[in-house]
PDBQT receptor file of N, H, CA, C and O in Angstrom, charges set to zero:
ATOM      1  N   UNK A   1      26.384 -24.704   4.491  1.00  0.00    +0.000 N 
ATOM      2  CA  UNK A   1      25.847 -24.056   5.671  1.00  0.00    +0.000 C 
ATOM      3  C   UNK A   1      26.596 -22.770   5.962  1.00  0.00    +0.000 C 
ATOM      4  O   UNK A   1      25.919 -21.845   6.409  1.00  0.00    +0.000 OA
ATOM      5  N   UNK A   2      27.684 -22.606   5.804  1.00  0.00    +0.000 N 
ATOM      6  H   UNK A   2      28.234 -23.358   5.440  1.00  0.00    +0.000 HD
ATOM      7  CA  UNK A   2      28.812 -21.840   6.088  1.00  0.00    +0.000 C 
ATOM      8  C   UNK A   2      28.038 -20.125   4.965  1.00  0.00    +0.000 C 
ATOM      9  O   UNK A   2      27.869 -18.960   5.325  1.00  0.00    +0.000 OA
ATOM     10  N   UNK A   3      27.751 -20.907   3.458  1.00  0.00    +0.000 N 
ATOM     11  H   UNK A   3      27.889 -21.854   3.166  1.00  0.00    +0.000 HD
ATOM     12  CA  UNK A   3      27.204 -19.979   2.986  1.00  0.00    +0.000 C 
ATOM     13  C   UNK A   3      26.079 -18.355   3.354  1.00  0.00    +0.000 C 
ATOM     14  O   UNK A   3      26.023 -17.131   3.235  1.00  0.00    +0.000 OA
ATOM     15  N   UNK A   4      25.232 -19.822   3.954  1.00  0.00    +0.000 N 
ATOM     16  H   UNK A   4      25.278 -20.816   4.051  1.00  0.00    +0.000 HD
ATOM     17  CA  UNK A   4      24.051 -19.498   5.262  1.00  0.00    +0.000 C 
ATOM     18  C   UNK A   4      24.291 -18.436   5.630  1.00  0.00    +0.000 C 
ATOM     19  O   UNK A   4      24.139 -17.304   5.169  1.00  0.00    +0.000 OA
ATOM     20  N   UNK A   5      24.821 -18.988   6.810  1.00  0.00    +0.000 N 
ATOM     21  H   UNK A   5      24.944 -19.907   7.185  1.00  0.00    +0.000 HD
ATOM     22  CA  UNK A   5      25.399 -17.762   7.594  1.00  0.00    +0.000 C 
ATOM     23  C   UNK A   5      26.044 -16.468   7.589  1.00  0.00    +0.000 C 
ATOM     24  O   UNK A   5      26.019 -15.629   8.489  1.00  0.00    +0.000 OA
ATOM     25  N   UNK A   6      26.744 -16.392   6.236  1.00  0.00    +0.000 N 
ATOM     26  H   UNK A   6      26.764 -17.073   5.504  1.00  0.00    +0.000 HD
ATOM     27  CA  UNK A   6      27.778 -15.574   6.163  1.00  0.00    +0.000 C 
ATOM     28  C   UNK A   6      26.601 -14.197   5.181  1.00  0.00    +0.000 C 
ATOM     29  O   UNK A   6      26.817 -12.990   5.070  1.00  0.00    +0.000 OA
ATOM     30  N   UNK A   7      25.350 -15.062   4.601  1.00  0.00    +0.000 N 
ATOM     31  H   UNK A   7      25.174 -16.042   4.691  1.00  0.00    +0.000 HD
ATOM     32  CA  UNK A   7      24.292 -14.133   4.152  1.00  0.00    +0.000 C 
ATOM     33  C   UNK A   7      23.740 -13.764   5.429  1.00  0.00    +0.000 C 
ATOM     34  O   UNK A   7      23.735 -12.536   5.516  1.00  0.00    +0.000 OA
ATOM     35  N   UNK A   8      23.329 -14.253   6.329  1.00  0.00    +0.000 N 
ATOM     36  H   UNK A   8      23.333 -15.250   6.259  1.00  0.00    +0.000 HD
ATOM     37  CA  UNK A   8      22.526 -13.753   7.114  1.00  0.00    +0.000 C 
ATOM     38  C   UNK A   8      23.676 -12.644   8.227  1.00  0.00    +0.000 C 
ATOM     39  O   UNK A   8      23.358 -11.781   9.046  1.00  0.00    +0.000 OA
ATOM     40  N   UNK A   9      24.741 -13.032   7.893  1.00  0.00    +0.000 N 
ATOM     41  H   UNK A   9      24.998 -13.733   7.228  1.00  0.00    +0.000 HD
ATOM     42  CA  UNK A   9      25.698 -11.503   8.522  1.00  0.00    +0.000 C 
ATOM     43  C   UNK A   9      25.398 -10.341   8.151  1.00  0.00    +0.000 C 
ATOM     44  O   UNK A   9      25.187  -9.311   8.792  1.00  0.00    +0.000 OA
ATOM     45  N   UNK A  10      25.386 -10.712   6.405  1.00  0.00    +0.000 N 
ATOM     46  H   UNK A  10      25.557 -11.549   5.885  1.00  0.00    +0.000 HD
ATOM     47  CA  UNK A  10      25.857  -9.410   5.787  1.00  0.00    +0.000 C 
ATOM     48  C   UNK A  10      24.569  -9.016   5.790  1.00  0.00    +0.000 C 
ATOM     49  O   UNK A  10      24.441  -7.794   5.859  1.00  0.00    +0.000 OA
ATOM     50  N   UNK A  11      23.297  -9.810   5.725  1.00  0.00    +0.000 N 
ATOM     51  H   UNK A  11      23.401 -10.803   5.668  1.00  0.00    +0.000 HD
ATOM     52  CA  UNK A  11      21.934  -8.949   5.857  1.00  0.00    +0.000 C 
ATOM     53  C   UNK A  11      22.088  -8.449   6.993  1.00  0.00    +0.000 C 
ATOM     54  O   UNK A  11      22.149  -7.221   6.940  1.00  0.00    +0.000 OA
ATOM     55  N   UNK A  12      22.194  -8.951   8.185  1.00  0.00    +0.000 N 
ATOM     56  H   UNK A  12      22.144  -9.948   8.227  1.00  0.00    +0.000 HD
ATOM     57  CA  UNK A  12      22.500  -8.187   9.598  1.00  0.00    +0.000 C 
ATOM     58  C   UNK A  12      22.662  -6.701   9.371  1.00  0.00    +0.000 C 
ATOM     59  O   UNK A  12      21.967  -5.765   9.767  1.00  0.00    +0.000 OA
ATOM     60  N   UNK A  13      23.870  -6.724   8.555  1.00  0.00    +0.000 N 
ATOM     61  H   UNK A  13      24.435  -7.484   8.233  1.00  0.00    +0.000 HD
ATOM     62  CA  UNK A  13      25.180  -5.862   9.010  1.00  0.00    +0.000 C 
ATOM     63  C   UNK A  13      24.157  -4.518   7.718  1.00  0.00    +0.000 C 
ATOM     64  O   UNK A  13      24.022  -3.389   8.189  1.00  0.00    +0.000 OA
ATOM     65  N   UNK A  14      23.742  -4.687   6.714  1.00  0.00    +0.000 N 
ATOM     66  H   UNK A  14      23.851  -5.604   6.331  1.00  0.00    +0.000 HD
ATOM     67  CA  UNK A  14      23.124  -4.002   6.064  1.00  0.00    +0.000 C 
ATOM     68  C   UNK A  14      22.000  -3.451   6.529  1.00  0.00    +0.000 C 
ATOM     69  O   UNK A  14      21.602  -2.550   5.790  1.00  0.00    +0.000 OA
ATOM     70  N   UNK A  15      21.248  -3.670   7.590  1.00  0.00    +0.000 N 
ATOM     71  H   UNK A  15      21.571  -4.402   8.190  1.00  0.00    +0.000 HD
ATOM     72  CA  UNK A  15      19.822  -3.874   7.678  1.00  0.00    +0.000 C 
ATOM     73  C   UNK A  15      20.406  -3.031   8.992  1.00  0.00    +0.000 C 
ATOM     74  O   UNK A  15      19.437  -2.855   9.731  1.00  0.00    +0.000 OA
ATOM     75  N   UNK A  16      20.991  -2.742   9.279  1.00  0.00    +0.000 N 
ATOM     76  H   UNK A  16      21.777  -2.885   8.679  1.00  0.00    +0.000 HD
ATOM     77  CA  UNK A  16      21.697  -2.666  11.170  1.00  0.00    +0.000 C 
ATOM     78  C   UNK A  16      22.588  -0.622  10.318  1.00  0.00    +0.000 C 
ATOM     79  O   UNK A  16      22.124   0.494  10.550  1.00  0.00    +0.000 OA
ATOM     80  N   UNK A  17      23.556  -0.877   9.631  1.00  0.00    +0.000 N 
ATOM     81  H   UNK A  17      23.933  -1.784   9.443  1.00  0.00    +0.000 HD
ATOM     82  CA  UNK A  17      24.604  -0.181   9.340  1.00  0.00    +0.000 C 
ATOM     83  C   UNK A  17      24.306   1.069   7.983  1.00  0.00    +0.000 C 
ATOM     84  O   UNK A  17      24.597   2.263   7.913  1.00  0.00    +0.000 OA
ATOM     85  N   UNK A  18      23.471  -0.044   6.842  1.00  0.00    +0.000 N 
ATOM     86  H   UNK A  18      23.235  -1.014   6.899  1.00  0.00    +0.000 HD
ATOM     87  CA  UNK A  18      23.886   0.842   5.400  1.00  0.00    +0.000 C 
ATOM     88  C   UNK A  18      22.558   1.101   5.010  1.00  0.00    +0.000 C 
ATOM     89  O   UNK A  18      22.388   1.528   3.868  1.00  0.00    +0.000 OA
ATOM     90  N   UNK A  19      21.256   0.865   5.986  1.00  0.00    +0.000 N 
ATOM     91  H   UNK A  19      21.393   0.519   6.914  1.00  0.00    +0.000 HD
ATOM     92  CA  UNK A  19      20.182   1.023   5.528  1.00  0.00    +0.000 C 
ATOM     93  C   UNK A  19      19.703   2.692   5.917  1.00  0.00    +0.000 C 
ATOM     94  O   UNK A  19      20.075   3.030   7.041  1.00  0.00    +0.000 OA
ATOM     95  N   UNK A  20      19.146   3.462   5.350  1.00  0.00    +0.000 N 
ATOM     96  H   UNK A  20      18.844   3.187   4.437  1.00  0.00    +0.000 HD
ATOM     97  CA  UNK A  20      18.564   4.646   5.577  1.00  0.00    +0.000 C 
ATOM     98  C   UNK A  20      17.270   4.628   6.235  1.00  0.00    +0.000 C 
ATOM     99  O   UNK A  20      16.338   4.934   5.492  1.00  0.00    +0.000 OA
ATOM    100  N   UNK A  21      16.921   4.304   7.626  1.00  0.00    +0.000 N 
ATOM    101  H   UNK A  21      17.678   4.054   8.230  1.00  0.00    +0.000 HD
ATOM    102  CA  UNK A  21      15.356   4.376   8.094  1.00  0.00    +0.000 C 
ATOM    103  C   UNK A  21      14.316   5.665   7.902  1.00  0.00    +0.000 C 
ATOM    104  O   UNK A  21      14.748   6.753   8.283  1.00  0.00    +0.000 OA
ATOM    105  N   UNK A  22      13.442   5.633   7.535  1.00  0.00    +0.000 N 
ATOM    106  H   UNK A  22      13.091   4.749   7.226  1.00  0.00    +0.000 HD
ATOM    107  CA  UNK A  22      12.798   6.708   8.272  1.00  0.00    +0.000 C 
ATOM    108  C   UNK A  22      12.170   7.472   9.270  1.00  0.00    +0.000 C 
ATOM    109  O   UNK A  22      11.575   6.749  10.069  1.00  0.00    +0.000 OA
ATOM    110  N   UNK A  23      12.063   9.036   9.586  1.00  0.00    +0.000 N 
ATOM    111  H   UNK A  23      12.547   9.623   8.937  1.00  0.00    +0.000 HD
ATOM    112  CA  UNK A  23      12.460   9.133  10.613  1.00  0.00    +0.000 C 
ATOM    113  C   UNK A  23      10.751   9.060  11.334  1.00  0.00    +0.000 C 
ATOM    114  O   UNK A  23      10.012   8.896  10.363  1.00  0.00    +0.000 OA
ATOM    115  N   UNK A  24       9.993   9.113  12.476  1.00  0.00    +0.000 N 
ATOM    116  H   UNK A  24      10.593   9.247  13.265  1.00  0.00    +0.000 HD
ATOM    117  CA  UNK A  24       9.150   9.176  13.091  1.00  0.00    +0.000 C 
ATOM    118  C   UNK A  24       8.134   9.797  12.432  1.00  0.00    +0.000 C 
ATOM    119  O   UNK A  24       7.149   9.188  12.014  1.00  0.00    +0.000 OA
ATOM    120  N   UNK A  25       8.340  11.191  12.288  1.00  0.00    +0.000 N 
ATOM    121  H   UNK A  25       9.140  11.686  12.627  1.00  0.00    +0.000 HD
ATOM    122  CA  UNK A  25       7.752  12.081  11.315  1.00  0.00    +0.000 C 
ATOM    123  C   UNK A  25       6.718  11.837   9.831  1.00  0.00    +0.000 C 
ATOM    124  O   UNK A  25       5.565  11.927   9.409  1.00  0.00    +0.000 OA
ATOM    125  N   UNK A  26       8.252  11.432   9.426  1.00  0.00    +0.000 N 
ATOM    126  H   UNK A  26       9.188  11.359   9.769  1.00  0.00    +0.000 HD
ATOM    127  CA  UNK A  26       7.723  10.760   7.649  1.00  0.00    +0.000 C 
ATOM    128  C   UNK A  26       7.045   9.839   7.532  1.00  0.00    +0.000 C 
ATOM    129  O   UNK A  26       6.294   9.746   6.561  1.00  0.00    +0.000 OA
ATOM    130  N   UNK A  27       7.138   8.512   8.868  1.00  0.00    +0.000 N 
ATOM    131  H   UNK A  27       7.748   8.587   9.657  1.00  0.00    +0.000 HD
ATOM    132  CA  UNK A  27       6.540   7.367   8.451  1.00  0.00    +0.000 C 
ATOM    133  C   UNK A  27       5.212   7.818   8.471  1.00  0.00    +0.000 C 
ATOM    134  O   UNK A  27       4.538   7.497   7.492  1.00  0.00    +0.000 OA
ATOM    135  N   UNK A  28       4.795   8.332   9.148  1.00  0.00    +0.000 N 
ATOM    136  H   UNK A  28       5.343   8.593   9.943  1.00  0.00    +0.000 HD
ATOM    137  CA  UNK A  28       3.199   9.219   9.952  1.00  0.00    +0.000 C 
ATOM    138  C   UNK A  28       2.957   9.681   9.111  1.00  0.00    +0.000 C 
ATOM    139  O   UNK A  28       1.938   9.152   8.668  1.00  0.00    +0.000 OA
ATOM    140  N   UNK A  29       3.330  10.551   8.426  1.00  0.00    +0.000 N 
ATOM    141  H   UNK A  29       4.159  10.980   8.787  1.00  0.00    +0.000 HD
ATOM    142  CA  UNK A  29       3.294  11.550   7.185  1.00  0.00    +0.000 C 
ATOM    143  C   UNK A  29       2.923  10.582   6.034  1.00  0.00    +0.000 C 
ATOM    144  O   UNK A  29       1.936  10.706   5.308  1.00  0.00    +0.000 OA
ATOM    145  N   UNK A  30       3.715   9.746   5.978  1.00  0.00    +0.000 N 
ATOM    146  H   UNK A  30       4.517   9.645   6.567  1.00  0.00    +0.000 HD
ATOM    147  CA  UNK A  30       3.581   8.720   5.165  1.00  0.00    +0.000 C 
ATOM    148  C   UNK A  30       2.484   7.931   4.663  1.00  0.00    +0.000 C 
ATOM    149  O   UNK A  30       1.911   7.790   3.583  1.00  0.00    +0.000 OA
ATOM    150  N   UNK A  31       2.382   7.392   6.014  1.00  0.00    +0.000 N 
ATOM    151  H   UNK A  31       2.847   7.506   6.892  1.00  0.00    +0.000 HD
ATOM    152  CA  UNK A  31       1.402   6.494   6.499  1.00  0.00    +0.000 C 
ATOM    153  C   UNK A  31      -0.194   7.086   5.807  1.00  0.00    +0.000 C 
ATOM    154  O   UNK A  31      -0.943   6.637   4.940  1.00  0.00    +0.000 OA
ATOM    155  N   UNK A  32      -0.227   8.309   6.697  1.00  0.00    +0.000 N 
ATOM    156  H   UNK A  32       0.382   8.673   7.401  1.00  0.00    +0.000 HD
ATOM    157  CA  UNK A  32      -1.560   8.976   6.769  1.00  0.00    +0.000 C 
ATOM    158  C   UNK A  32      -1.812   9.565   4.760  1.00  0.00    +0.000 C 
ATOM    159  O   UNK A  32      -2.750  10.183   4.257  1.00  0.00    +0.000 OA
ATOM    160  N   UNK A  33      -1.040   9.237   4.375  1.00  0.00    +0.000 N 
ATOM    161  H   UNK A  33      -0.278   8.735   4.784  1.00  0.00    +0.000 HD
ATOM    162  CA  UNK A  33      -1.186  10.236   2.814  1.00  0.00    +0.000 C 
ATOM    163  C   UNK A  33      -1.704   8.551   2.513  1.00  0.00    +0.000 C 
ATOM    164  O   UNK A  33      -2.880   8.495   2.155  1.00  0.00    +0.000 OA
ATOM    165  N   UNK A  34      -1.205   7.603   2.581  1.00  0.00    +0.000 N 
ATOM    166  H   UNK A  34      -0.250   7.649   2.871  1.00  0.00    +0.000 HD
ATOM    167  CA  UNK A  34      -1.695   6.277   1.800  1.00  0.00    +0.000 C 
ATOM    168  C   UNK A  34      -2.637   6.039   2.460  1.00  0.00    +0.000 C 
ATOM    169  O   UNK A  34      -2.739   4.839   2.203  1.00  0.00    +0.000 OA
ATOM    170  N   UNK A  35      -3.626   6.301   3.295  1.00  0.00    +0.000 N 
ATOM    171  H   UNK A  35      -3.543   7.275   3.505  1.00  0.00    +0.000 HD
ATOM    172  CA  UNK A  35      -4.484   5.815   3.916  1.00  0.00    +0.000 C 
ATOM    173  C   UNK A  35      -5.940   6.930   3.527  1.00  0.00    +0.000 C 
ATOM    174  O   UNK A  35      -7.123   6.648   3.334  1.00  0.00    +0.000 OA
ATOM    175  N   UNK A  36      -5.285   8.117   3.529  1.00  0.00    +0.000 N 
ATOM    176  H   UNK A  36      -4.324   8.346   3.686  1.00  0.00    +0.000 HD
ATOM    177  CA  UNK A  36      -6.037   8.841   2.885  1.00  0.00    +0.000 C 
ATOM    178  C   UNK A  36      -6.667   8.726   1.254  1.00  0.00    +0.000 C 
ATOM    179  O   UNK A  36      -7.706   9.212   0.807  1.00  0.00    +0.000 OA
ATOM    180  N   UNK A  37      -5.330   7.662   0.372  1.00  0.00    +0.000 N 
ATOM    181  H   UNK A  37      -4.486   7.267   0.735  1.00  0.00    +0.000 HD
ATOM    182  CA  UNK A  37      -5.166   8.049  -0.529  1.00  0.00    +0.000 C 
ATOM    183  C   UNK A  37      -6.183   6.931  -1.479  1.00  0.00    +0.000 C 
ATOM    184  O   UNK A  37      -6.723   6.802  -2.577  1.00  0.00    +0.000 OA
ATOM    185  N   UNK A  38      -5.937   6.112   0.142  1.00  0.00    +0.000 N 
ATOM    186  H   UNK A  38      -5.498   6.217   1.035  1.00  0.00    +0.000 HD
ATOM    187  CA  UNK A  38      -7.073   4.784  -0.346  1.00  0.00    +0.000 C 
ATOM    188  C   UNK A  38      -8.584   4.392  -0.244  1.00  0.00    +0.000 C 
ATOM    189  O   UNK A  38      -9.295   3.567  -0.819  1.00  0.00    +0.000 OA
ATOM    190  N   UNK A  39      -8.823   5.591   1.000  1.00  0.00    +0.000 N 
ATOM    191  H   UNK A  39      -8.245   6.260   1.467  1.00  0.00    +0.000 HD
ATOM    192  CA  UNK A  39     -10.175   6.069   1.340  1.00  0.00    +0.000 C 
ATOM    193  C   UNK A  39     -10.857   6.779  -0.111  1.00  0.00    +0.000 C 
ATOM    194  O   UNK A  39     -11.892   6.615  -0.758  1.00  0.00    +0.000 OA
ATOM    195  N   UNK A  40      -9.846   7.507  -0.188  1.00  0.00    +0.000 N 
ATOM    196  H   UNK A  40      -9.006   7.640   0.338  1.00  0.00    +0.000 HD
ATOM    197  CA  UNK A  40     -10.374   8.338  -1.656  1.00  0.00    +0.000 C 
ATOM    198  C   UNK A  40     -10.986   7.192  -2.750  1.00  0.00    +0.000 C 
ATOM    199  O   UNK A  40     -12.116   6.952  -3.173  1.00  0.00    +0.000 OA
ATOM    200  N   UNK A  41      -9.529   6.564  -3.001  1.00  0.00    +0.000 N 
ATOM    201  H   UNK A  41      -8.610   6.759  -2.657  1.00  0.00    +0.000 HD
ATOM    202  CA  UNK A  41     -10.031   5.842  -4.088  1.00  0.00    +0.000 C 
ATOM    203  C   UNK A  41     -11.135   4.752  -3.900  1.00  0.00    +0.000 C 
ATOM    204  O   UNK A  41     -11.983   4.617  -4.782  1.00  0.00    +0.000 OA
ATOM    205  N   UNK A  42     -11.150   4.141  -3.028  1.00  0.00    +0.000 N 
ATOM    206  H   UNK A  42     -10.461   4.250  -2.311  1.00  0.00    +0.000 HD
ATOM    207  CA  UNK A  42     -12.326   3.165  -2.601  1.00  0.00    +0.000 C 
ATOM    208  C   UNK A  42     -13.551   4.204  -2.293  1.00  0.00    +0.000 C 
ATOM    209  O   UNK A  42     -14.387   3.385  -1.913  1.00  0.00    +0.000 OA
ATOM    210  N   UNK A  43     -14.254   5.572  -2.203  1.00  0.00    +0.000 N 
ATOM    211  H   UNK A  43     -13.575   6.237  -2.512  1.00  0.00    +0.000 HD
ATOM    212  CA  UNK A  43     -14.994   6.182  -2.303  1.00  0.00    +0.000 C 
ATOM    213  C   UNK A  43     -15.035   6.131  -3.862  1.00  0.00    +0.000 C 
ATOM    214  O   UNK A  43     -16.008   5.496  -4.268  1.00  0.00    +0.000 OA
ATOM    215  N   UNK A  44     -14.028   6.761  -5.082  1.00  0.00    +0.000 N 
ATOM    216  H   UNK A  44     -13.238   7.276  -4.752  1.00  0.00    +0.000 HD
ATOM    217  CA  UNK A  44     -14.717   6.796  -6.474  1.00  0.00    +0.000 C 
ATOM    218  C   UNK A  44     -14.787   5.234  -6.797  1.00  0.00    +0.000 C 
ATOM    219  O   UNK A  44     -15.619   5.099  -7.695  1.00  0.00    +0.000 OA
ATOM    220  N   UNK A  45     -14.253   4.003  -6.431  1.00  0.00    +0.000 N 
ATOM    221  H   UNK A  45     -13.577   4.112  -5.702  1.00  0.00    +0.000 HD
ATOM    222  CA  UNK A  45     -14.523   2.896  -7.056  1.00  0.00    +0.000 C 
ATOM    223  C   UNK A  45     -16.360   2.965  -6.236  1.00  0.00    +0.000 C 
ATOM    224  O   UNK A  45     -17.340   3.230  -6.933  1.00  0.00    +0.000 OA
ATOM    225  N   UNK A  46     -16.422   2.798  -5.373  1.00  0.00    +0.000 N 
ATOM    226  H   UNK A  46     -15.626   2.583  -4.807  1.00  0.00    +0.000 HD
ATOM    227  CA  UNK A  46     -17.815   2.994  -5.071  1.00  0.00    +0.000 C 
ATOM    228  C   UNK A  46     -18.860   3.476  -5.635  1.00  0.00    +0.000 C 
ATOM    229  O   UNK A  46     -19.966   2.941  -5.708  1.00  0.00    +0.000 OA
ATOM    230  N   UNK A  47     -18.499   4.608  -6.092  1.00  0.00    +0.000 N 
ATOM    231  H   UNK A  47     -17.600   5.043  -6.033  1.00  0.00    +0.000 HD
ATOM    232  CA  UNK A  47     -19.415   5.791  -6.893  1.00  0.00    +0.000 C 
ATOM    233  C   UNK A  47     -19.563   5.056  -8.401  1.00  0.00    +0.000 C 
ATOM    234  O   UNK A  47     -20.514   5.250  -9.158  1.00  0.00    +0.000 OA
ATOM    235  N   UNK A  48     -18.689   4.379  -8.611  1.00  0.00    +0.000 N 
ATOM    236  H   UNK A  48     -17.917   4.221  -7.996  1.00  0.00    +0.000 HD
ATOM    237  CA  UNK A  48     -18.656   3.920 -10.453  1.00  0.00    +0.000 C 
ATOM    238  C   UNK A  48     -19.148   2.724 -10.368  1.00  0.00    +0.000 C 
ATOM    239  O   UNK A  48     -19.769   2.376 -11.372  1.00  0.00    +0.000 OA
ATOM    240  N   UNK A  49     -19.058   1.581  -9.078  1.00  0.00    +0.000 N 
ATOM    241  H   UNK A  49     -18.553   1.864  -8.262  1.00  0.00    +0.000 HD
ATOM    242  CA  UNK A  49     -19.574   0.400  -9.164  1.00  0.00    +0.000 C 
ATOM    243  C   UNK A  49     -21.424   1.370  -8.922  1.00  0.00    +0.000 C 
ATOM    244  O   UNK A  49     -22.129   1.284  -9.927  1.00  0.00    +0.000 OA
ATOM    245  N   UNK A  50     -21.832   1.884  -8.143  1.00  0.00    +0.000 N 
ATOM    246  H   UNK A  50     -21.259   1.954  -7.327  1.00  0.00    +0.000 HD
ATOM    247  CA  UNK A  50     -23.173   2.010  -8.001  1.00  0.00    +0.000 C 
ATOM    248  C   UNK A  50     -23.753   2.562  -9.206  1.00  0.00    +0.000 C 
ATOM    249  O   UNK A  50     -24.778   2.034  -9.634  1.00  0.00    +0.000 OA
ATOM    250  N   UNK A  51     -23.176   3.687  -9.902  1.00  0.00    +0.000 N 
ATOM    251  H   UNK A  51     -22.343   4.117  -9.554  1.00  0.00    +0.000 HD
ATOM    252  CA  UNK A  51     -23.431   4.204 -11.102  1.00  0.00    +0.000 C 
ATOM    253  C   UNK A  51     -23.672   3.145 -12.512  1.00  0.00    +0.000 C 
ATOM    254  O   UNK A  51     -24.639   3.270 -13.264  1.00  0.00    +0.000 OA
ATOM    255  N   UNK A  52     -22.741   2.248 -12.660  1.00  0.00    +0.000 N 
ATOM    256  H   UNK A  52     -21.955   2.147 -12.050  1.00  0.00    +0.000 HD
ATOM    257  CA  UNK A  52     -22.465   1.153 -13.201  1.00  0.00    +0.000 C 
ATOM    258  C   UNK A  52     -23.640  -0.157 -13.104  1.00  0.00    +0.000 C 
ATOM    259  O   UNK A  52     -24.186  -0.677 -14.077  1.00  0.00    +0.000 OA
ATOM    260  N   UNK A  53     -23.818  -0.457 -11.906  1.00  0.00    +0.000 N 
ATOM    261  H   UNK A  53     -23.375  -0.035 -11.115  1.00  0.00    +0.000 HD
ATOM    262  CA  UNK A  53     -24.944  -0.821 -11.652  1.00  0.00    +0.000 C 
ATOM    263  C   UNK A  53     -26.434  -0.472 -11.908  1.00  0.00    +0.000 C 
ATOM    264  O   UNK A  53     -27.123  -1.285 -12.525  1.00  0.00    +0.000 OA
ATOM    265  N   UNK A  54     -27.022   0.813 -11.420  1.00  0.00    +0.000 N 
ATOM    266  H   UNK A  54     -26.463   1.473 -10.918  1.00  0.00    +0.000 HD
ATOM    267  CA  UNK A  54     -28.048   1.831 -11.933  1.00  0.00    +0.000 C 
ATOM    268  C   UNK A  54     -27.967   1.966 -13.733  1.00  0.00    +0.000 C 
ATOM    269  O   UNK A  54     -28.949   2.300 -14.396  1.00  0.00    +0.000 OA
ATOM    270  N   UNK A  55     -26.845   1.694 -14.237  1.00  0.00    +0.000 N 
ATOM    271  H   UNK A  55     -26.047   1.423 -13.698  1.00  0.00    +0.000 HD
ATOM    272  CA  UNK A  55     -27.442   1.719 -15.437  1.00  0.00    +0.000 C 
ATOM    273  C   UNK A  55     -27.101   0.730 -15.712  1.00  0.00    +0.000 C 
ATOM    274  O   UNK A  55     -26.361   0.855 -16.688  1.00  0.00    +0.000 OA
ATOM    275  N   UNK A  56     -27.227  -0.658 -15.317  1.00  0.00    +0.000 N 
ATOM    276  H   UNK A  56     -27.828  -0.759 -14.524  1.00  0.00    +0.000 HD
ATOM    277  CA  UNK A  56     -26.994  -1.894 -15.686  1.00  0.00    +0.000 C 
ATOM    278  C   UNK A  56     -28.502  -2.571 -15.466  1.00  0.00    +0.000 C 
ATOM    279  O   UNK A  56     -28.919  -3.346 -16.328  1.00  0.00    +0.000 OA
ATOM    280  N   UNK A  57     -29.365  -2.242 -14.216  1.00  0.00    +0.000 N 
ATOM    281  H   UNK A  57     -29.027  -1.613 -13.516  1.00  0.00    +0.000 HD
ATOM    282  CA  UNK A  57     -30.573  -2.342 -14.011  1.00  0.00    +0.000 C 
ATOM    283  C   UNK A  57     -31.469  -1.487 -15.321  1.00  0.00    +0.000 C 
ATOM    284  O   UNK A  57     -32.374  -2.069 -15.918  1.00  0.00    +0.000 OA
ATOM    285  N   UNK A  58     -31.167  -0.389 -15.575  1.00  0.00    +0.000 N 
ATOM    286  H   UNK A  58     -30.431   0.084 -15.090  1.00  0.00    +0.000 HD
ATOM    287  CA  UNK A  58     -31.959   0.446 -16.499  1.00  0.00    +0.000 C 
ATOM    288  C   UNK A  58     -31.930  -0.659 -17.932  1.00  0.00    +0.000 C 
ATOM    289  O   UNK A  58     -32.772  -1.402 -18.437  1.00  0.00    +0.000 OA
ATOM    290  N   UNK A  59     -30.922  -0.417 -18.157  1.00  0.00    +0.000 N 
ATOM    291  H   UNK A  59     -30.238   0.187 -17.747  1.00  0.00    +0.000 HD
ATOM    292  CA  UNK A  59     -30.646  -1.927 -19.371  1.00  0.00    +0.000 C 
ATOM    293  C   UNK A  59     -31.644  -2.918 -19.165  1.00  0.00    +0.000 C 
ATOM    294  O   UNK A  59     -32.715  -3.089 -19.746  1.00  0.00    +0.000 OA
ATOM    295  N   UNK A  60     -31.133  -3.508 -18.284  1.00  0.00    +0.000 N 
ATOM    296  H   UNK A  60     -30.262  -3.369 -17.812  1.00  0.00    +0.000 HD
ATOM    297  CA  UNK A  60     -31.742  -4.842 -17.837  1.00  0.00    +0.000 C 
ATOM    298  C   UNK A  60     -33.524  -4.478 -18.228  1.00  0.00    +0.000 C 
ATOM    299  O   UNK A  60     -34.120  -5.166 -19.057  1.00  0.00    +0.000 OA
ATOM    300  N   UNK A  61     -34.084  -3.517 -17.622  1.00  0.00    +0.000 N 
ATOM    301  H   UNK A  61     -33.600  -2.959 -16.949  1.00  0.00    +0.000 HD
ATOM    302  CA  UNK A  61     -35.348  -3.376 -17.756  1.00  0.00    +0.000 C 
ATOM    303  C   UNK A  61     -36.383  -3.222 -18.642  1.00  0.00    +0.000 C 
ATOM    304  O   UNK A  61     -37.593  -3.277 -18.420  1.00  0.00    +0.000 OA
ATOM    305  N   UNK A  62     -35.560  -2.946 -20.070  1.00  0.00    +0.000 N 
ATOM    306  H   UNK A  62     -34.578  -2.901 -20.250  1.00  0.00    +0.000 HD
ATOM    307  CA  UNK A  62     -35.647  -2.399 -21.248  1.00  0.00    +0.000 C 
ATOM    308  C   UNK A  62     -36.388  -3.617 -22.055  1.00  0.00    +0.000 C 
ATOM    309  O   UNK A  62     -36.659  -3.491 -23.249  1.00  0.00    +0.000 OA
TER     310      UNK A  62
């Protein structure tokens, strides 16, 4: 138990002391580039599943 504890200090003390946060700015900055970045890509997966499809029907019809 003793072990326990003496991890959950030093996570404390790391997480509290030796960790580098980021600042207000960047997370936003951050944030907004992956959100953008996923809109994008879920727009071309879109475009290739419908495309993909349209000529999967054309096949099909043959």
């Amino acid at each position: 138990m003793g072990k326990f504890i003496n991890y959950c200090k030093e996570s404390f003390v790391e997480l509290t002391e030796k960790t580098t946060w980021p600042t207000w700015e960047n997370l936003t900055k951050h944030s907004l580039l992956v959100l953008i970045t996923t809109v994008m890509l879920a727009a071309v997966l879109w475009v290739v599943d419908f495309a993909f499809q349209k000529l999967m029907m054309l096949i099909y019809t043959l």
